[in-house]
C-alpha atoms as a printed R data frame, in Angstrom:
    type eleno elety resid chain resno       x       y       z
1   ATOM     1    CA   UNK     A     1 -19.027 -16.786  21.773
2   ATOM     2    CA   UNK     A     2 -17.428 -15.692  18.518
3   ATOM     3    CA   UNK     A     3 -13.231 -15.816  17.973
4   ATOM     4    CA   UNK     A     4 -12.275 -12.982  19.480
5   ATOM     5    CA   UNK     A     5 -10.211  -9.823  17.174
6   ATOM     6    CA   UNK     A     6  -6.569  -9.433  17.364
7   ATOM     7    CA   UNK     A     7  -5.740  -5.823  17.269
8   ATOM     8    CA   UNK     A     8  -2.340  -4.208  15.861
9   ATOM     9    CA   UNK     A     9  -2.435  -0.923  17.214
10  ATOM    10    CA   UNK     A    10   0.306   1.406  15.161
11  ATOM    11    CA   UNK     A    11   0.716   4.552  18.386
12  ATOM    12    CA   UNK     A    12   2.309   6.769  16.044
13  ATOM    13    CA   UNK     A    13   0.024   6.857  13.148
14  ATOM    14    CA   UNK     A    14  -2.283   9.008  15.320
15  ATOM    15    CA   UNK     A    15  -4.455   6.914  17.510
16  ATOM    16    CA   UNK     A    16  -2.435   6.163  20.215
17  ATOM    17    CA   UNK     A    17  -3.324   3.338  23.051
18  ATOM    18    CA   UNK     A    18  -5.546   6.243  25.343
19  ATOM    19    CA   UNK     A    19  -7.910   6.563  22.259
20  ATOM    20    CA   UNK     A    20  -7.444   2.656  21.740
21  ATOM    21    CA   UNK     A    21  -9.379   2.511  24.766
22  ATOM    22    CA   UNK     A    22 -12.553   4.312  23.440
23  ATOM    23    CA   UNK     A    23 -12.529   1.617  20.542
24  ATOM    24    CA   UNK     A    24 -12.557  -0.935  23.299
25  ATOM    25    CA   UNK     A    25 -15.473   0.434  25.392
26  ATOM    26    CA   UNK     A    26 -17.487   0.042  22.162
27  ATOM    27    CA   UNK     A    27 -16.243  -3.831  21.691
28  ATOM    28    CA   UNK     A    28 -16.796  -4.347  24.952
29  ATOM    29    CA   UNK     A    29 -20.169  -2.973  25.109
30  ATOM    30    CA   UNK     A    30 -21.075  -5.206  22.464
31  ATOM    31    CA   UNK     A    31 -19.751  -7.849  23.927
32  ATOM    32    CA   UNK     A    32 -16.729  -8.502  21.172
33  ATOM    33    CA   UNK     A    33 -14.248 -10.630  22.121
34  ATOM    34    CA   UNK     A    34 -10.316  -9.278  21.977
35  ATOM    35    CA   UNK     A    35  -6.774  -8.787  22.595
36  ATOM    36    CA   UNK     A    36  -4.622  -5.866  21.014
37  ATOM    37    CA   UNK     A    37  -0.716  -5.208  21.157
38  ATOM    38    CA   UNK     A    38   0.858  -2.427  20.176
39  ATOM    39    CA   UNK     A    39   4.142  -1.493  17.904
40  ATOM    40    CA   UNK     A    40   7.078   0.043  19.332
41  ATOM    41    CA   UNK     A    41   8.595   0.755  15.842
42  ATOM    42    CA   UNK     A    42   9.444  -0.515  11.950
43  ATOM    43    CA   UNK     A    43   8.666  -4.087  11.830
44  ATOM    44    CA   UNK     A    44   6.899  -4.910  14.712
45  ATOM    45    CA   UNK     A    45   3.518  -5.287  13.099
46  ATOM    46    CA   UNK     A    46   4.779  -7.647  10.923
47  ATOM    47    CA   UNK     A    47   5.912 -10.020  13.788
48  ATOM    48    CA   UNK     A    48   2.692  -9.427  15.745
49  ATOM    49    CA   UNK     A    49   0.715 -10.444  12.686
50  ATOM    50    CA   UNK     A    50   2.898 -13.539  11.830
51  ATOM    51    CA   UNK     A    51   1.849 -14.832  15.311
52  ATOM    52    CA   UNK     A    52  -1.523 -14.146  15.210
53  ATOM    53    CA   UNK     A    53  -2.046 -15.429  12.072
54  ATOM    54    CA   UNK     A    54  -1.360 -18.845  13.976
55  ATOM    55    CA   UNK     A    55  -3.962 -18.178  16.460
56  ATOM    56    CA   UNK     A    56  -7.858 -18.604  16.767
57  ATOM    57    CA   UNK     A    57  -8.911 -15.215  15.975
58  ATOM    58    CA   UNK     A    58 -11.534 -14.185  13.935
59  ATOM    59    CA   UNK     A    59 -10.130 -11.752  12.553
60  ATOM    60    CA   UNK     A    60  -6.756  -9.403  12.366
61  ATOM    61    CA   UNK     A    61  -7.618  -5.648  12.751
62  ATOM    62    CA   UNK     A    62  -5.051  -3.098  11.463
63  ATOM    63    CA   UNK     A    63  -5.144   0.293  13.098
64  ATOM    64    CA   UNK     A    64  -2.511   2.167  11.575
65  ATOM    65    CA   UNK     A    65  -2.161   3.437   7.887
66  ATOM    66    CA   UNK     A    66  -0.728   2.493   4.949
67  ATOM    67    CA   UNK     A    67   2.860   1.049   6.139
68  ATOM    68    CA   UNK     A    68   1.175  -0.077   9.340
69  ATOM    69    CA   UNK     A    69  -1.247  -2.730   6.827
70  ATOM    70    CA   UNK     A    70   1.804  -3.360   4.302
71  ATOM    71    CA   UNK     A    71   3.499  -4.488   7.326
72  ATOM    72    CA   UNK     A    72   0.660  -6.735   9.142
73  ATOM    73    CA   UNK     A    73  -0.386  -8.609   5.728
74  ATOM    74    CA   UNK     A    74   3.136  -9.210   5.079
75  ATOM    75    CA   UNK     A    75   3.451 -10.969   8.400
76  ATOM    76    CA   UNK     A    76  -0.015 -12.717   7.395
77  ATOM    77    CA   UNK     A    77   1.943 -14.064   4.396
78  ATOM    78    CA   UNK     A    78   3.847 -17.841   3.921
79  ATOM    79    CA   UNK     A    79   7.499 -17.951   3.241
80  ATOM    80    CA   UNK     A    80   6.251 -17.668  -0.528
81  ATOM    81    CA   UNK     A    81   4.145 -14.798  -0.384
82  ATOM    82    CA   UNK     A    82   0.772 -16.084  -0.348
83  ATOM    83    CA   UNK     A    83  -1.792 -15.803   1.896
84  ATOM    84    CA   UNK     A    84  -3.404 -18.678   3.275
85  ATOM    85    CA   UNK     A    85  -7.347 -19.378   3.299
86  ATOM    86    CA   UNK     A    86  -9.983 -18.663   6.121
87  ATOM    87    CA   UNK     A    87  -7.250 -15.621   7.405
88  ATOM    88    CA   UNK     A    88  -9.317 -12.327   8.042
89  ATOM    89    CA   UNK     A    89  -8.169  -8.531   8.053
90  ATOM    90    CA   UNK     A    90  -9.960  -5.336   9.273
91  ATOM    91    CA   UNK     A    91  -8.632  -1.788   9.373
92  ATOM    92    CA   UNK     A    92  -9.900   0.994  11.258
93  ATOM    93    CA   UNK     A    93  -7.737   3.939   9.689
94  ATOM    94    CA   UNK     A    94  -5.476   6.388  11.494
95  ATOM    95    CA   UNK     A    95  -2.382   8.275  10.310
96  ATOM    96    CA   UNK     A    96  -1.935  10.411   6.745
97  ATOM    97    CA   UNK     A    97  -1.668   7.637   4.313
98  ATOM    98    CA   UNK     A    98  -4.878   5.620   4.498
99  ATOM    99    CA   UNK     A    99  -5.445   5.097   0.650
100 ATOM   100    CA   UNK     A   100  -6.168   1.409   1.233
101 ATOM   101    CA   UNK     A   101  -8.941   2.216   3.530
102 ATOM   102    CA   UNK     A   102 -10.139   4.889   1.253
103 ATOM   103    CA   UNK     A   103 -10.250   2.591  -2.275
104 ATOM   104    CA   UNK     A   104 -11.671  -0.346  -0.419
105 ATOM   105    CA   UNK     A   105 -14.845   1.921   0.836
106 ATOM   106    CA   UNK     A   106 -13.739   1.456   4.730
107 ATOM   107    CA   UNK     A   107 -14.813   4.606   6.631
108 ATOM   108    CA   UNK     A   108 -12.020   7.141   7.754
109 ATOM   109    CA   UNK     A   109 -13.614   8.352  10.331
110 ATOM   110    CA   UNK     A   110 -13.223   5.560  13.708
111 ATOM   111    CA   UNK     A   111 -16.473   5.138  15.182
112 ATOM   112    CA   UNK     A   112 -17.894   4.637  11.587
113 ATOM   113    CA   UNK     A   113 -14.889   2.365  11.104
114 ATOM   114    CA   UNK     A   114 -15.691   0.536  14.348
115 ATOM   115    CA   UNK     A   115 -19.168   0.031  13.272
116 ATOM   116    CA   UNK     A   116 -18.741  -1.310  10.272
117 ATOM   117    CA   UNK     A   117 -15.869  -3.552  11.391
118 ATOM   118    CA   UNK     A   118 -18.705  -4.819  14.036
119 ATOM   119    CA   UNK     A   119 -21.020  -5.375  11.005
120 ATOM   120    CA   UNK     A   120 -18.558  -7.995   9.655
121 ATOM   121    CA   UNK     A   121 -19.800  -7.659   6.205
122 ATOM   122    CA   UNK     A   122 -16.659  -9.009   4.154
123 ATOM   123    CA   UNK     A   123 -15.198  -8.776   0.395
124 ATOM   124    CA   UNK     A   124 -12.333 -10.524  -1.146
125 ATOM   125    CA   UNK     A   125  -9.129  -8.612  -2.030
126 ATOM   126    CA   UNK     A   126  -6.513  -8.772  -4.192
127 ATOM   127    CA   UNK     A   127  -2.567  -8.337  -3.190
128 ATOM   128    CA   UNK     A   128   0.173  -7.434  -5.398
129 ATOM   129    CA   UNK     A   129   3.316  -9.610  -4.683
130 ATOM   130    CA   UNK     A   130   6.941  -8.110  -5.660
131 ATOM   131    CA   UNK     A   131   9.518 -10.577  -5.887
132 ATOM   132    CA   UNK     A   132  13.020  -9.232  -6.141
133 ATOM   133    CA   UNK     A   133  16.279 -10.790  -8.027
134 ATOM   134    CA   UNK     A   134  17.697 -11.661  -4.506
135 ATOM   135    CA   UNK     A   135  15.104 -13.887  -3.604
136 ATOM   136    CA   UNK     A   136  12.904 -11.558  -1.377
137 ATOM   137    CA   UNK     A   137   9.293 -11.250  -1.638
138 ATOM   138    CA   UNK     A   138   6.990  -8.519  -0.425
139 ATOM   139    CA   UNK     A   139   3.597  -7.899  -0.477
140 ATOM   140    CA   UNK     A   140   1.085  -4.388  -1.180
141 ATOM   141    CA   UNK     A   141  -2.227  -3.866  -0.674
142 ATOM   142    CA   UNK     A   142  -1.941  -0.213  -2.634
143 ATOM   143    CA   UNK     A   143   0.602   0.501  -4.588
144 ATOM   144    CA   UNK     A   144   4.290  -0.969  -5.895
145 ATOM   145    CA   UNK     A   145   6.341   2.427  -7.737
146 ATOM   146    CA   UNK     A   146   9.237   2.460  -9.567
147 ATOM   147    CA   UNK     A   147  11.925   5.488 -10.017
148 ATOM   148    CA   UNK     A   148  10.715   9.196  -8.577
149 ATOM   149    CA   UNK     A   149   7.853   8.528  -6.069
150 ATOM   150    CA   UNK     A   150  10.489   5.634  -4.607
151 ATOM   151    CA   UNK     A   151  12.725   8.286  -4.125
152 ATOM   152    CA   UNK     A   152  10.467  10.870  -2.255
153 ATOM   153    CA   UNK     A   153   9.472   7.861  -0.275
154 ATOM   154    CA   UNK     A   154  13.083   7.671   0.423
155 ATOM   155    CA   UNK     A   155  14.160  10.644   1.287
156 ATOM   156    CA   UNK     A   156  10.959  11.318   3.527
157 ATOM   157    CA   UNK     A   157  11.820   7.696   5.416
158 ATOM   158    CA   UNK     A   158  15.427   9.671   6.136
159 ATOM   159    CA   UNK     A   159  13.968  12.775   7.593
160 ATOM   160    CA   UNK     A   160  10.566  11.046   9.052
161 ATOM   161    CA   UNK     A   161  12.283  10.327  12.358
162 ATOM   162    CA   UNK     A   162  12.771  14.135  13.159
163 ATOM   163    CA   UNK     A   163   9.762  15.709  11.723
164 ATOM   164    CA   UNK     A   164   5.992  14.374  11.555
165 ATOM   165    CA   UNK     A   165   5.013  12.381   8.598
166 ATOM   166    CA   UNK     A   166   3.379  14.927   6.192
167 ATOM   167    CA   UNK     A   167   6.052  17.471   6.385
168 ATOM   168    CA   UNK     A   168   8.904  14.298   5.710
169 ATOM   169    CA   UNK     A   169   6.922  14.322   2.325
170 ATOM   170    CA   UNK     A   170   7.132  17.791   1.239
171 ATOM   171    CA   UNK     A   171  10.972  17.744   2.016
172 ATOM   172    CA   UNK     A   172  11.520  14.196   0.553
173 ATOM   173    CA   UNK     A   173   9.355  15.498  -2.470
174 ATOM   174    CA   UNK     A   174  11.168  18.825  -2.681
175 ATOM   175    CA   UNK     A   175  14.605  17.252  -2.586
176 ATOM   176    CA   UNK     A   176  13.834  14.302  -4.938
177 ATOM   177    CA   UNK     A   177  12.459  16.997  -7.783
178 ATOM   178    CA   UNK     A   178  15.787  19.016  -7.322
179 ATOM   179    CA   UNK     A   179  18.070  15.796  -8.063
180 ATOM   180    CA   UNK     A   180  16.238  12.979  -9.450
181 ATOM   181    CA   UNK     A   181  16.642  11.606 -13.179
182 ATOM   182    CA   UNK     A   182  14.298   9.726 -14.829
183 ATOM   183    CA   UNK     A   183  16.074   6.175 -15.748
184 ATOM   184    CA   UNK     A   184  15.390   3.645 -18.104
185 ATOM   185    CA   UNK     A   185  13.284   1.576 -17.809
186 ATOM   186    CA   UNK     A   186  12.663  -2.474 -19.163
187 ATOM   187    CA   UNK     A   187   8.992  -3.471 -18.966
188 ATOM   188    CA   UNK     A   188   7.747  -7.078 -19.650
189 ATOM   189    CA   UNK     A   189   3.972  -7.021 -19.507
190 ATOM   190    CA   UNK     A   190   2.165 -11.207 -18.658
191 ATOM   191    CA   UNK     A   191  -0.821 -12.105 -19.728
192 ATOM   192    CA   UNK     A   192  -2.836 -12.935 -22.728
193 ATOM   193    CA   UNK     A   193  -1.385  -9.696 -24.835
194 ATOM   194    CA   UNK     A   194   2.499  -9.795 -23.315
195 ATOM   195    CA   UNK     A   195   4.762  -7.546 -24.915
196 ATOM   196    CA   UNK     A   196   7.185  -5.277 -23.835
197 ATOM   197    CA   UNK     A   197   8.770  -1.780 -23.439
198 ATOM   198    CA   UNK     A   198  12.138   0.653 -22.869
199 ATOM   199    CA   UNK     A   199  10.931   3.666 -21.889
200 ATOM   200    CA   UNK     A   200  12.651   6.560 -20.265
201 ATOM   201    CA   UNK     A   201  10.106   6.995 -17.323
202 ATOM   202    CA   UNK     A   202  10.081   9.608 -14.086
203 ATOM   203    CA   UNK     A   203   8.011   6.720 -12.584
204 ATOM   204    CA   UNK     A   204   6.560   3.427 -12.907
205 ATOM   205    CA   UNK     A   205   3.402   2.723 -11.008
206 ATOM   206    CA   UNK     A   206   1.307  -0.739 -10.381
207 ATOM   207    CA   UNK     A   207  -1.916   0.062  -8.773
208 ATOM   208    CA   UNK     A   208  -4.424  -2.098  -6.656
209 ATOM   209    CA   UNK     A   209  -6.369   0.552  -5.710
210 ATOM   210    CA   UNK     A   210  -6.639   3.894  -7.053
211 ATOM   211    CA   UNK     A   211  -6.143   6.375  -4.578
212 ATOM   212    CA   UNK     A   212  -2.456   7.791  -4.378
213 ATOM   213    CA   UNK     A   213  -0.581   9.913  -1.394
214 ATOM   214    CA   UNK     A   214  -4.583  10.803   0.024
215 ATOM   215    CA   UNK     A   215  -5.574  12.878  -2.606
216 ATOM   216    CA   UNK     A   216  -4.683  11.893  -6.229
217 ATOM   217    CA   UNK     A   217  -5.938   9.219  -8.477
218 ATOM   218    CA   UNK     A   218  -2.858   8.249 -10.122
219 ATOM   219    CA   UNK     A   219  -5.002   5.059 -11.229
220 ATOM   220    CA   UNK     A   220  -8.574   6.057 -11.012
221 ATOM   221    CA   UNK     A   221 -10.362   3.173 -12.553
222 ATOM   222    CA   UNK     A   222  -7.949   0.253 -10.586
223 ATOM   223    CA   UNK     A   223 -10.093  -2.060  -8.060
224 ATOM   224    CA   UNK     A   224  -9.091  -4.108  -5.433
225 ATOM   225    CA   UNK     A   225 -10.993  -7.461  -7.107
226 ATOM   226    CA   UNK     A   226 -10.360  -7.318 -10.456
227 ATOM   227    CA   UNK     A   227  -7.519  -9.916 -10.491
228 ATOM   228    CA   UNK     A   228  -5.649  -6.888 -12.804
229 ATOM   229    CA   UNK     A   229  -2.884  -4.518 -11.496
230 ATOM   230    CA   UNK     A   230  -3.651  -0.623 -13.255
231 ATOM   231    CA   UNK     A   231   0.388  -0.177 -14.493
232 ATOM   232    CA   UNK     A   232   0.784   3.922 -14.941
233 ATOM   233    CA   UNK     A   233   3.402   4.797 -16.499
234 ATOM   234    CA   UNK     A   234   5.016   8.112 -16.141
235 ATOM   235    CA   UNK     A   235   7.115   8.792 -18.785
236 ATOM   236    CA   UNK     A   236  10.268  11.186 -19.635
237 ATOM   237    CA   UNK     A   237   8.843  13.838 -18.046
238 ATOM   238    CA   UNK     A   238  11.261  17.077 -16.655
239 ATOM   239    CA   UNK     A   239  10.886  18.925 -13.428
240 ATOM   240    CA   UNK     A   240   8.418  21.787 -14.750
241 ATOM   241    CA   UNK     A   241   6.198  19.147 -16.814
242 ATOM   242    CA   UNK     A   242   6.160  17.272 -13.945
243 ATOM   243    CA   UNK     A   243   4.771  20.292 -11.902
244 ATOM   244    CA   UNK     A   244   2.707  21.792 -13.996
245 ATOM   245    CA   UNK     A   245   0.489  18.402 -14.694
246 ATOM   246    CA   UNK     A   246   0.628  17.512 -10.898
247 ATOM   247    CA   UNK     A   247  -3.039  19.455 -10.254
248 ATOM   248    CA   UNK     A   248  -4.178  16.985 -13.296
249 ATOM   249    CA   UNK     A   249  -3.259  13.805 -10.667
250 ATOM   250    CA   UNK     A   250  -6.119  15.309  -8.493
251 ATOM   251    CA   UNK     A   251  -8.850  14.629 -10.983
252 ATOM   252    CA   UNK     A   252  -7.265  11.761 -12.959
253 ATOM   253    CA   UNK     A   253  -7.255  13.499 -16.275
254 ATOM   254    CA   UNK     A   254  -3.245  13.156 -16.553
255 ATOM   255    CA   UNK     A   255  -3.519  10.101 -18.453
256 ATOM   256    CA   UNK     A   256  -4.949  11.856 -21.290
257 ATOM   257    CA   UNK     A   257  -0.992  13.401 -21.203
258 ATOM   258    CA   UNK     A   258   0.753  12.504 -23.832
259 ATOM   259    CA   UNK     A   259   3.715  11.347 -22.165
260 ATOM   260    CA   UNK     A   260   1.348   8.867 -19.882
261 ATOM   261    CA   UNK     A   261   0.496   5.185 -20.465
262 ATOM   262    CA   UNK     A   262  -1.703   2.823 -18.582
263 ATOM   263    CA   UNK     A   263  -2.112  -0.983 -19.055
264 ATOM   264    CA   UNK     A   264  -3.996  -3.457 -17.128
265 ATOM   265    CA   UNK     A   265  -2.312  -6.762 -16.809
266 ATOM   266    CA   UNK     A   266  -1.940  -9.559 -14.265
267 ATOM   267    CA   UNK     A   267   1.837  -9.503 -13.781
268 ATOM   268    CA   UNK     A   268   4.969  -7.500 -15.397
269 ATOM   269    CA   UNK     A   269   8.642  -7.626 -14.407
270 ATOM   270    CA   UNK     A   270  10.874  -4.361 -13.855
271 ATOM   271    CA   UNK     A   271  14.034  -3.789 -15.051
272 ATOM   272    CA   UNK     A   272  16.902  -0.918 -14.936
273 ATOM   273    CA   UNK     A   273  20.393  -0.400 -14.810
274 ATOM   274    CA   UNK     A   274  20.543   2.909 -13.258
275 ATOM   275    CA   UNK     A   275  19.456   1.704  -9.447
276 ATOM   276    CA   UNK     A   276  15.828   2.532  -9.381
277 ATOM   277    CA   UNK     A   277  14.393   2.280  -6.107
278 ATOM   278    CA   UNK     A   278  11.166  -0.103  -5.256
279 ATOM   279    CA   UNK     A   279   8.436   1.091  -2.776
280 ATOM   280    CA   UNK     A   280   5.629  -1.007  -1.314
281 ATOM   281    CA   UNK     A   281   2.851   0.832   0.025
282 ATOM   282    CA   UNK     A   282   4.816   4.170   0.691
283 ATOM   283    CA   UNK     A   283   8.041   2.616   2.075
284 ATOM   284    CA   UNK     A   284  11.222   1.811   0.200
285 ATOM   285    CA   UNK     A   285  11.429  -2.216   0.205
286 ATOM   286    CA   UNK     A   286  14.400  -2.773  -2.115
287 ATOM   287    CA   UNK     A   287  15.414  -1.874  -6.087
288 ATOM   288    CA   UNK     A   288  14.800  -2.953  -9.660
289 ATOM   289    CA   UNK     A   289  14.608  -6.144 -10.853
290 ATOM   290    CA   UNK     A   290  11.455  -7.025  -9.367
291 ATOM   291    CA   UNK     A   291   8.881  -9.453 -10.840
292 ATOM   292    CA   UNK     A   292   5.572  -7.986 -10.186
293 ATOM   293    CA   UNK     A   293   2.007  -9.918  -9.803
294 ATOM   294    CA   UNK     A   294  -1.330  -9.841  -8.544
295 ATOM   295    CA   UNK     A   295  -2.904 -12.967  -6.322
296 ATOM   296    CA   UNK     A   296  -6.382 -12.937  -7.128
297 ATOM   297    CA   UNK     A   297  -8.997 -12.302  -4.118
298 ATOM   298    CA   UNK     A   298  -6.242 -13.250  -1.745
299 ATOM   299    CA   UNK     A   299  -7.628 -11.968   1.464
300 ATOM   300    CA   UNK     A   300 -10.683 -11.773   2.620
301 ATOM   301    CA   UNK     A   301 -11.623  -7.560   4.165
302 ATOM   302    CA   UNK     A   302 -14.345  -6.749   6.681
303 ATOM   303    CA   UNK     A   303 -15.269  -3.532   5.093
């Protein structure tokens, strides 16, 4: 018999545990192995994963979106932020922010995603790793941003409690463009070219993959393998620029903008003194300084 699946089952990203149980018929008709456990609320999928990451499983499966996966491979992680060998992660999407799932090819839809997750077929993965001035560390699988998208993640997380999860974005978003400033900015790019920059940006982005809030392509050539994080750059942008070349985000032509810079590097560190909030995967995890890097093929994906 093969090591059974752990499941982390997220209830309120849309699938809760009474359409769990059609994903089980189909494991059990073909004879998978498993256990699943479900999250109550913030954090819990981290603890679930840090103690199944010390069991025999075969593999971890993340049903949940975005947060939901920041939060399991985060509890997959050592004390340093690394991942260690032989662990293995599926996803079978569910909820509104599922750009993982989407850049890494994994179905949205959940049979498909159940079917392929019973294929096993498997890639290596790279995770970005942000470690802050106080010592923390977090992981992403997506995306790390700097300044204005940190706030409308934010401001959403404030209101996401009362109303459901798309409509927290349009009011974080909305309230963020009435009262944000761009800040300034320090950039110190590693790897073989270095350098550095002080820029007055809306928004600093490092990419993994390149899908963005489920419909743009804020970093459209980014993959999840290339040992490289895709660092966009939005720079001193106002309100109307910044709506105006929004529709451009759909079809990745904004970095043709003139006030838009992208560089591919294997680490940079982040610095302001104007407070700019840090979010990991679509959830506020702390402020600037943060060191930035990627660790190469980290994790190995059933996809």
């Amino acid at each position: 018999m093969t090591a059974p699946l752990f499941f982390i089952v997220n209830p309120r990203a849309g699938l809760g545990l009474r359409r769990f149980s059609t994903i089980a018929a189909k494991l059990r008709k073909a004879g998978v192995p498993f256990s699943a456990a479900a999250t109550l609320g913030p954090g819990d999928a981290t603890a679930l994963a840090r103690l199944a990451r010390h069991g025999a499983f075969g593999a971890i499966v993340c049903v949940g979106g975005d947060g939901t996966l920041n939060e399991v491979v985060n509890g997959l992680a050592t004390a340093n932020g690394e991942i260690e060998p032989g662990i293995v992660l599926g996803i079978i999407p569910s909820g509104t922010a599922t750009d993982f799932a989407r850049g890494a090819g994994i179905p949205l839809s959940r049979d498909a995603a159940v079917e392929r997750l019973l294929g096993g077929q498997t890639m290596d993965v790279d995770v970005g790793r942000i470690r802050f001035g106080d010592g923390r560390v977090r992981l992403f699988m997506n995306m790390l941003g700097a300044g204005f998208d940190a706030e409308v993640a934010g401001r959403a997380q404030d209101v996401r409690g009362a109303i459901s999860s798309i409509p927290a974005h349009v009011v974080g978003f909305a309230s963020a463009l009435a009262a944000y400033q761009n800040k300034h900015i320090a950039i110190t790019f590693g790897g073989d070219d270095g350098g550095s920059a002080r820029v007055r940006a809306n928004m600093v982005v490092a990419a993994n993959g390149p899908s963005y809030a489920g419909v743009l392509r804020l970093a459209p050539a980014a993959q999840l393998d290339d040992g490289l994080l895709d660092v966009v750059v939005v720079g001193d942008l106002d309100r109307i620029e910044l709506l105006v070349n929004l529709q451009r985000v759909f079809a990745g032509t904004h970095l043709g903008h003139e006030k838009v810079a992208i560089y591919r590097v294997p680490s940079l560190w982040l610095e302001s003194d104007e407070g700019a909030l840090v979010h990991a995967d679509g959830d506020v995890v702390g402020q600037l300084p943060a060191q930035v890097d990627i660790l190469p093929r980290a994790l190995r994906l059933i996809h």
